[in-house]
C-alpha positions as CSV (number, residue, x, y, z in Angstrom):
1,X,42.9,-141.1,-11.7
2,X,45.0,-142.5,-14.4
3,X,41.1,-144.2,-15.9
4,X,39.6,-141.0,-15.8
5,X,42.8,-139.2,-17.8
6,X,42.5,-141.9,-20.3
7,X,38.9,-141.5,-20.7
8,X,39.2,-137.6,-21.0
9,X,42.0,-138.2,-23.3
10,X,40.2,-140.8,-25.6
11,X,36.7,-138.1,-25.7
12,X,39.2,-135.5,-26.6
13,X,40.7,-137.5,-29.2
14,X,37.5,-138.8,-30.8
15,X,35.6,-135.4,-30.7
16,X,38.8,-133.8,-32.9
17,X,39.0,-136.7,-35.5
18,X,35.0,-136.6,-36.0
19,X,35.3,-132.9,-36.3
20,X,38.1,-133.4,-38.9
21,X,35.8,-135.7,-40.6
22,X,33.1,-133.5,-41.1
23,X,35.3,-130.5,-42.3
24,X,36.5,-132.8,-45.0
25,X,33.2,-134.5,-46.1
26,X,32.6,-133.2,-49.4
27,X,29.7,-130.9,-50.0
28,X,26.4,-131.8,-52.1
29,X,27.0,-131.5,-55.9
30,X,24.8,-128.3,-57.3
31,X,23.8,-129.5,-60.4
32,X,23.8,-127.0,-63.1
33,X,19.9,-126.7,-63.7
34,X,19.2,-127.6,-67.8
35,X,17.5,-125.1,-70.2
36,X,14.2,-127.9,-69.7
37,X,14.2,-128.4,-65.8
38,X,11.3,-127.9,-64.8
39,X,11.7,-125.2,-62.2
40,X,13.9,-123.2,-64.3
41,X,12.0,-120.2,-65.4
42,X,13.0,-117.9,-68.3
43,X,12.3,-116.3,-72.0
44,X,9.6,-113.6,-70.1
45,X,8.7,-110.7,-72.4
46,X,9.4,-107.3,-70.4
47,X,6.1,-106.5,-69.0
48,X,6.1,-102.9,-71.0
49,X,5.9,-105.1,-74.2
50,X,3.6,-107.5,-73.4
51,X,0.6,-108.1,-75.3
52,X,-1.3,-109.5,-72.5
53,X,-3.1,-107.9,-69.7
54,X,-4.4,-109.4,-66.5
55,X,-7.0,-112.3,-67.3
56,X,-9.4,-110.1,-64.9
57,X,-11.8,-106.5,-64.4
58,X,-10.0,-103.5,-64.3
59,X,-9.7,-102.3,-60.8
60,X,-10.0,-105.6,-59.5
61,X,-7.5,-106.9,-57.1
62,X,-6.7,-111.1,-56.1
63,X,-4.0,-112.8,-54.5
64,X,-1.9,-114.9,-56.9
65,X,-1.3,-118.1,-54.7
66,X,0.8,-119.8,-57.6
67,X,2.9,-118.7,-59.4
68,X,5.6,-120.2,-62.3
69,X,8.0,-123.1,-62.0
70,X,6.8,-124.7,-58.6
71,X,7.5,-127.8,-56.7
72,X,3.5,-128.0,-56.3
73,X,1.5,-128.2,-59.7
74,X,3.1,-125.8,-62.0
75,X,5.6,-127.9,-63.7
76,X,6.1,-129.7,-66.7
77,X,3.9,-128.5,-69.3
78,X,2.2,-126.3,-66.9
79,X,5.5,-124.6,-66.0
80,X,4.3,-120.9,-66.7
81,X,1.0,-121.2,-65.2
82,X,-0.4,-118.4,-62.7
83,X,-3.5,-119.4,-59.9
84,X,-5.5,-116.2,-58.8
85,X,-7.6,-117.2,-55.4
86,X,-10.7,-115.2,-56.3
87,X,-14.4,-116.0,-55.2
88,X,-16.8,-117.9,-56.9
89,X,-18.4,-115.9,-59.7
90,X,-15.6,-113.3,-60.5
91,X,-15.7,-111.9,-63.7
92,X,-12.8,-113.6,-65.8
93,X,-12.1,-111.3,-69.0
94,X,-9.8,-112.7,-72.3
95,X,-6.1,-111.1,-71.7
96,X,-6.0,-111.3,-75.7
97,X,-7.8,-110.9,-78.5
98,X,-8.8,-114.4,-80.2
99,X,-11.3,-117.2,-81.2
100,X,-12.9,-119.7,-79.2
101,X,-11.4,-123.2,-79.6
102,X,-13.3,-125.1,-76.4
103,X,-15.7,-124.5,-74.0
104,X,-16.9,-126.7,-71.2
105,X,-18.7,-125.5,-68.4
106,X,-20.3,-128.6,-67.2
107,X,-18.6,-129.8,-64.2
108,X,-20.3,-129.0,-60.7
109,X,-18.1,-126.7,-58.6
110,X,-16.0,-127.9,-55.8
111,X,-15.4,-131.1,-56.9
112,X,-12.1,-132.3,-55.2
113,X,-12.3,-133.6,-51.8
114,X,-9.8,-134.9,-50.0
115,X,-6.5,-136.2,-50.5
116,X,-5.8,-137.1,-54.4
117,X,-9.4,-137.0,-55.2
118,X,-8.5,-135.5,-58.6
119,X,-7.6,-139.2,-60.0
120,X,-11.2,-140.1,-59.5
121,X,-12.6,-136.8,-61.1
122,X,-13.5,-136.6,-64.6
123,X,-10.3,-133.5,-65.4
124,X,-7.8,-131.9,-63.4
125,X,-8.5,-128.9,-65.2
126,X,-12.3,-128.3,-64.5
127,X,-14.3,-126.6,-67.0
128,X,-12.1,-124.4,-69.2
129,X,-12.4,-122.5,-71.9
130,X,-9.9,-122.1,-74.6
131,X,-9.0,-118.9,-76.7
132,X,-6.3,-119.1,-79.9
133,X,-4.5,-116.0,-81.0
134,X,-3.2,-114.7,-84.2
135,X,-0.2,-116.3,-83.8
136,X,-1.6,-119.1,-82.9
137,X,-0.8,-119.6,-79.0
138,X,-3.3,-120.9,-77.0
139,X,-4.3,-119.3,-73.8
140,X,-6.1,-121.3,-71.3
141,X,-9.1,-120.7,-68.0
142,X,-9.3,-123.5,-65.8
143,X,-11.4,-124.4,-62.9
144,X,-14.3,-122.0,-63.9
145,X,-17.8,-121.6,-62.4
146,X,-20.4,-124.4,-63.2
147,X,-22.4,-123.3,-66.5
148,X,-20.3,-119.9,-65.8
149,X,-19.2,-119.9,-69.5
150,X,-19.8,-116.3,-70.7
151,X,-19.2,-117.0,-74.6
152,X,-19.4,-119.7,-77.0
153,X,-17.2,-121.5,-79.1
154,X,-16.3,-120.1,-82.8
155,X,-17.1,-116.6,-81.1
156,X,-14.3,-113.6,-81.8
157,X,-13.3,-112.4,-78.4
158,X,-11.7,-108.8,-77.9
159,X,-9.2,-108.4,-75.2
160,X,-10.7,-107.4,-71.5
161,X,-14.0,-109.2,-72.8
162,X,-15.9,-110.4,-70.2
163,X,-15.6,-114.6,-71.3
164,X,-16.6,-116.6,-68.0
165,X,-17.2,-116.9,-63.9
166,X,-14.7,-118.2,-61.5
167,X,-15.3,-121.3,-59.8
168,X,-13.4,-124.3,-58.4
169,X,-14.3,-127.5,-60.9
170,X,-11.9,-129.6,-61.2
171,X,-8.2,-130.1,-59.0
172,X,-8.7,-127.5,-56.8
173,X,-7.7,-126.9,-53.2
174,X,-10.1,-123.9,-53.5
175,X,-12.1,-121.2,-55.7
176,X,-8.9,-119.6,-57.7
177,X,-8.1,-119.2,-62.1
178,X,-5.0,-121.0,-63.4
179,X,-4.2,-119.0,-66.3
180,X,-1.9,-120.3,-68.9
181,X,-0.7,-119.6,-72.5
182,X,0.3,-122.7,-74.8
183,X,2.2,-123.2,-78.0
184,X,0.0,-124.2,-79.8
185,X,-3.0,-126.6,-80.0
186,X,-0.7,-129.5,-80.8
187,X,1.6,-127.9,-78.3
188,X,0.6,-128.4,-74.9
189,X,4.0,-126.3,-73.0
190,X,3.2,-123.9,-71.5
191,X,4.9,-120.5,-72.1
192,X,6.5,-117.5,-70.3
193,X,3.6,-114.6,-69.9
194,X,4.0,-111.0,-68.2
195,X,0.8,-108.7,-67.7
196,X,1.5,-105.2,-68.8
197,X,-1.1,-103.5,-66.8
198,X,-0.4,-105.1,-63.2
199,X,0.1,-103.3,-60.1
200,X,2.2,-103.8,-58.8
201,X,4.6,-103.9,-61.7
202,X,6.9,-106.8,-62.8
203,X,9.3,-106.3,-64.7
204,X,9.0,-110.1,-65.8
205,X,7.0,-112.6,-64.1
206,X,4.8,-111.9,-61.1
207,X,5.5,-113.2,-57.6
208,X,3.2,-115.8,-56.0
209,X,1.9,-114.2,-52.6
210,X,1.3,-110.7,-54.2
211,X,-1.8,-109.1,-54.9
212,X,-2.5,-107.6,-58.1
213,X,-4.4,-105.0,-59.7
214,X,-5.5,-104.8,-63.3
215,X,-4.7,-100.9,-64.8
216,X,-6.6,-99.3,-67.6
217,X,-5.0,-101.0,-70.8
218,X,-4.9,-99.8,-74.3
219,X,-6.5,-103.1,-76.0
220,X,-4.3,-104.9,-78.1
221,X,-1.4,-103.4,-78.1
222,X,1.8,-105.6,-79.2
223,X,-0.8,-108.0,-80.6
224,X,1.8,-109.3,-82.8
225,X,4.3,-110.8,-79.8
């Protein structure tokens, strides 16, 4: 009897000081997240003064399956990137009005396969093509169609120009756009971009799992931002 009081007495005991214990533990740190983490998003345009529009066909609707600042692939430099899923061949317009820097088109589609087989492919990116602004931002197409290049290089581009077919060249997990808008050509970073004729509406920048709609746009409006 007295055994099996001592034992009940020592459980007792160690089940309160181990409960104690982890009352007091100290809680992870949160660390303030700096102005160049790179999951911190910020600096978005309201979407009502944005001078660009969604990089695809008016009354088209995709899935965007990535969106900014994510654990995945959009980081770093590529911080402010967006991936539409779309099928092969979908008509990929120019969300601003600018000259052609680069195009390359060459890459067969569908070129990733299996695990990390983007270090043995000749770019991440795929075949792209590149458009500069008047204010000399950058915006970039990845992953396009195979020879899906719709204009050239040195060619004047209006905004909701038809410019190339979707494909899924390059680091792909399947046939989707990664849109993104640069500094600069020196400039690589990618920056903050709202579409001012989505539907749904964002205020600021859209959410991954949504499915957007390109609006009728009035070209070129707030050209200047």
């Amino acid at each position: 009897m007295k055994v099996k009081l001592f034992l009940a007495v020592f459980v007792l005991t160690f089940l309160t000081v181990s409960c104690i214990s982890q009352q007091n533990k100290p809680s992870k740190k949160i660390v303030d997240i700096a102005p160049d983490n790179p999951y911190l998003c910020q600096g978005y345009y309201h979407s009502d003064k944005s001078p660009y529009i969604l990089p695809f066909s008016i009354g088209m609707e995709y899935k965007l399956v990535q969106g900014n600042c994510t654990r995945y692939s959009h980081k770093g430099f590529s911080r402010y990137a967006y991936d539409f899923g779309m099928p092969l061949g979908s008509e990929i317009i120019a969300a601003r009005s600018g000259v052609v820097t680069f195009v390359e088109t060459d890459m067969y589609d569908n070129t990733r396969r299996g695990k990390r087989r983007h270090k043995r492919i000749p770019n991440a990116r795929g075949n792209t093509i590149l458009i500069e602004h008047e204010d000399g931002t950058i915006a970039a197409y990845f992953h396009l169609k195979y020879n899906g290049a719709l204009v050239q290089k040195g060619d004047l581009v209006k905004q909701g120009q038809p410019i190339a077919l979707s494909g899924s060249s390059g680091f792909t997990t399947g046939p989707h756009l990664h849109f993104e808008v640069r500094r600069s050509n020196e400039d690589r970073q990618s920056l903050p971009v709202t579409f001012r004729n989505a539907d749904p509406g964002e205020d600021f920048s859209l959410q991954a799992g949504n499915y957007y709609t390109a609006l009728p746009f009035e070209q070129d409006k707030f050209a200047s931002k």
